[in-house]
C-alpha positions, 0 to 999 in steps of 0.5 A: 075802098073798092068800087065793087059791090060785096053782094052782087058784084056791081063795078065800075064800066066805061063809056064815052061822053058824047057832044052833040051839036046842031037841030035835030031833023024832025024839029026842022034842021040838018041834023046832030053833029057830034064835035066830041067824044070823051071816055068817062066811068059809070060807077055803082052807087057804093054805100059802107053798111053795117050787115048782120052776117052770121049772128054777127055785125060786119062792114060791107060795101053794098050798092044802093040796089042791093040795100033797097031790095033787101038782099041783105039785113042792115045791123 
């Protein structure tokens, strides 16, 4: 299954983890320090639907944002 949405193109994008260790220096302390950055993914909210398409019924992978705004009309 692909991790792309079929209606509006949402993929995956990549960031970074970041640890952060220490208090903050409005809250009385010297400051965060960060002791690690990871790389991670942040992935869409894929779902595999039914979509009427056509006068017909077809299998999509749809984002839930895509669903919830009604871009598309479930089967």
């Amino acid at each position: 299954m692909s991790r792309i949405c079929s209606v509006c193109g949402k993929g995956s994008l990549s960031g970074n983890s970041i640890i952060r260790k220490g208090l903050e220096k409005k809250k009385g302390g010297i400051g965060l320090h960060t002791t690690g950055v990871n790389k991670r993914k942040f992935r869409p909210n894929l779902h595999k639907i039914r979509v009427r398409e056509n006068g017909g019924t077809v299998r999509r992978v749809v984002c839930a944002a895509c669903i919830k705004s009604g871009k598309i009309e479930k089967a």
